[in-house]
N, C-alpha and C positions, 0 to 999 in steps of 0.2 A: 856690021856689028855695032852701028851709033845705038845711044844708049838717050832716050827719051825723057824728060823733066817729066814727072807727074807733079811734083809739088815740092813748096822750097819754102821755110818759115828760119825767121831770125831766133834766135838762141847762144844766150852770152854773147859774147864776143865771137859769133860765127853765124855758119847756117849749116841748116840740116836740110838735104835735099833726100826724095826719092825718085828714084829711077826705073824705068822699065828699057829692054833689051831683048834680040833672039837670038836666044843662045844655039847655036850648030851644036854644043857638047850635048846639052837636056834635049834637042830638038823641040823645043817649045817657047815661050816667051816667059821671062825671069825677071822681078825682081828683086831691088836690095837698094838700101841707104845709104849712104854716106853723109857724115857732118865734115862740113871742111873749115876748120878757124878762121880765123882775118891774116892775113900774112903779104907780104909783099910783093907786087910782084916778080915771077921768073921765080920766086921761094918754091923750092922743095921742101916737104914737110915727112917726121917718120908719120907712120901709119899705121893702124893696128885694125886686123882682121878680127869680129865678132862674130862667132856661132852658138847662136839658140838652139835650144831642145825641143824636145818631142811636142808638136802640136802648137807650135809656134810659125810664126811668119815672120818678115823683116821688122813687123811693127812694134812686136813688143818688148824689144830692149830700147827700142827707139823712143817708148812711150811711159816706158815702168820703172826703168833702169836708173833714169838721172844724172846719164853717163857723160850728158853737155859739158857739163859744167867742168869738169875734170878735163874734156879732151882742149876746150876752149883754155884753161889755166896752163897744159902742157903744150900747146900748138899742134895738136896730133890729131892725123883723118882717123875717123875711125870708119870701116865698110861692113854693113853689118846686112847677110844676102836671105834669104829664104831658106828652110830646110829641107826641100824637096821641091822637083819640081811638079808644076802645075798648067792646068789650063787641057788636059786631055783625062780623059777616063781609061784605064787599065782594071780588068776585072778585079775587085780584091782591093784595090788600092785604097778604097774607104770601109771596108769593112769593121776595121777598129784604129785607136788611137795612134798605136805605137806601133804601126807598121804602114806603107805607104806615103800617102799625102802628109806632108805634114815630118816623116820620118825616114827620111834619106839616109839618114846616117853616118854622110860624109864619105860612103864608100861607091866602087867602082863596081856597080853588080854587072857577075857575069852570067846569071841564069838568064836562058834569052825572053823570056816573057820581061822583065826588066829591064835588058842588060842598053835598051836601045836610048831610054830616058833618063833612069836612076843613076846618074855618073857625076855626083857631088861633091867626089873627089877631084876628079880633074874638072868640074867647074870652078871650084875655089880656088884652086892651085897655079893651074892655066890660065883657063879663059879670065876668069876675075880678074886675079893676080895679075895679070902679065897685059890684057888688051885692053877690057872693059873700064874698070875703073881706075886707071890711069889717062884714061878719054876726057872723063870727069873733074877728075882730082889731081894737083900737083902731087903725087908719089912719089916720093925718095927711096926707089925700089929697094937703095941700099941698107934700106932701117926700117922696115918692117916687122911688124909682132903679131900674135896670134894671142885670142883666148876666147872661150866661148863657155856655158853653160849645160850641165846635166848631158846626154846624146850629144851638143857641140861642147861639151867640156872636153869628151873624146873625140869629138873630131878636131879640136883644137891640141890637144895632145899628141893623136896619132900624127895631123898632118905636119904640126911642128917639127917632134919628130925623124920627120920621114923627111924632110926639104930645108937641116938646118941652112944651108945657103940661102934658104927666100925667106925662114922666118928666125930671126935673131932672139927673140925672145920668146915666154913661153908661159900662160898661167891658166889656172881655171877654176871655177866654180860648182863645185857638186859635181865633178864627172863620174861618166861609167869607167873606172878603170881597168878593168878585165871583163870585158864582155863576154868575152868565149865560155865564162861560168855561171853567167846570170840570165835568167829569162827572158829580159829586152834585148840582151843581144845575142843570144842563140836563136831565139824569135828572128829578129833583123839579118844577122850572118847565114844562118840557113835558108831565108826567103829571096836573099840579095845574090849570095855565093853558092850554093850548093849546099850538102850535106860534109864535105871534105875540109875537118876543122884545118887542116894546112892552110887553106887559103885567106881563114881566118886571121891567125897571126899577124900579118900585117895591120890589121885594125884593131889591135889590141896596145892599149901603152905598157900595159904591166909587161907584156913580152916583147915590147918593143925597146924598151931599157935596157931587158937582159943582155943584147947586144948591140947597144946603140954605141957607136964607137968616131961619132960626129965630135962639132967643137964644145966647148964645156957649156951647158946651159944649167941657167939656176931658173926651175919652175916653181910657182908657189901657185898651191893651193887650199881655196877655203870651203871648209866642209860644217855644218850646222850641226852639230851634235842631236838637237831634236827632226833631221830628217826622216819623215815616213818611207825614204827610198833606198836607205843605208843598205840593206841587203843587196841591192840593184845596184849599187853604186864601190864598194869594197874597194876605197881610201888606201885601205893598209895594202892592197898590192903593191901601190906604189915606192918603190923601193931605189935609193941611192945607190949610185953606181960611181965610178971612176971618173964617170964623162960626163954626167947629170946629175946637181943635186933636187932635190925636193924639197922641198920647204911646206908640208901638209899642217895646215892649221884647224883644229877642231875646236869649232866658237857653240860655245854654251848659249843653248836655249833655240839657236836660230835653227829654219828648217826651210824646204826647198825650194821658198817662193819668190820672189822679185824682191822683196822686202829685206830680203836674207845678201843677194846681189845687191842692192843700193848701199846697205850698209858697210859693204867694204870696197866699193868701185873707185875709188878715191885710193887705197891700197893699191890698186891692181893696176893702178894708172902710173902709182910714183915707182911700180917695180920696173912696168916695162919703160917709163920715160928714164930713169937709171942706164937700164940698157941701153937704149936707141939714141941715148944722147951723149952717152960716152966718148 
């Protein structure tokens, strides 16, 4: 499971490597990013998991985002992986944007024409988390955080989540928060899981709140008031509970593009370096 240097360039006060790996979860070859600051050695550093959206690859937070400069100011790895796997052809799997290549969706498909590759879930969570990128990187498994964008906005939500013990904090940008009502991810849940919304639920945040009964986490999320994907995306599910609050910021004008995530990535860095360094 060694995990291969493709390429390493200085930034800030760190580096930004990528990596390539084969993965036994995807059964395929994966990869994903990591920037690791300057720190001393034998230093453990918290960490924070990044997941991109639909039609993305490891590169483009890595390259749009501007997220350096932030992680290098807090001392924080950020691991930022792919959103599906690649490198084999599945009938269907490039037919269109928002489903296949490209659109994992962070879940565990059990329909068997997928169920053998598509497991994005337990790549993150496991394999990543737990063997791969701790290969790489000094990880201080015990301050870890999660946050991702649009499709990984909710995977960063659900899998948050779902593994408060692996990820301490929790934020996102533009997610889908109830998939189970909206066309990308009735599209994605039914191609991944079956037709049986039960099995659904679990990849849902907004119903995953309703009885999320883990330690207190405070997420914040920021949503563009001028997003073209608002209907896809329904902010307002997101609902405070006993054990989670929410912190949903609706910022005037912006909308769902890289542009919209630069401008607050600098927020999203001091919420979870708040937490992880507590």
């Amino acid at each position: 499971m060694a995990a291969t240097l493709v390429s390493k360039n200085q930034s800030f006060q760190g580096k930004q490597y990528v990596y390539k790996h084969a993965s036994p979860t995807t059964q395929c070859g994966m990869t994903f990013g990591v920037y690791i600051p300057d720190h001393e050695p034998d230093e453990k550093l918290p960490t924070l998991f990044y997941l991109s959206g639909l039609t993305c690859t490891h590169a483009n937070f890595m390259e749009k985002s501007g997220f350096q400069q932030y992680a290098s100011k807090h001392k924080i790895i950020v691991v930022h992986p792919d959103t599906s796997p690649r490198g084999f052809d599945i009938e269907g799997d490039s037919d269109s944007w928002d489903f296949g290549k490209g659109a994992g969706f962070y879940v565990n498909a059990t329909v068997e024409k997928w169920a053998k590759n598509y497991r994005m879930y337990d790549y993150i969570v496991k394999e990543l988390l737990e063997e791969v990128a701790p290969s790489v990187a000094p990880i201080d498994l015990g301050r870890v955080g999660i946050f991702g964008h649009s499709m990984g906005g909710h995977g960063a939500l659900t899998i948050g989540l779902r593994n408060p013990g692996k990820f301490k904090s929790i934020s996102a940008f533009a997610p889908i928060c109830n998939p189970i009502t909206v066309p990308w991810g009735q599209k994605a849940l039914t191609g991944y899981l079956g037709p049986d919304q039960t099995t659904w639920q679990p990849y849902d945040a907004s119903e995953i709140l309703k009885t999320y009964q883990g330690p207190r986490r405070e997420i914040l999320v920021d949503q563009g008031a001028s997003d073209n994907f608002l209907e896809q995306l329904k902010p307002e599910t997101l609902k405070p509970t006993e054990h989670a609050g929410v912190v949903l910021r609706i910022q005037p004008e912006f909308d769902h593009s890289y542009y919209f995530i630069a401008s607050f990535m600098g927020d999203h860095f001091e919420h979870h370096a708040r937490i992880l360094k507590a």
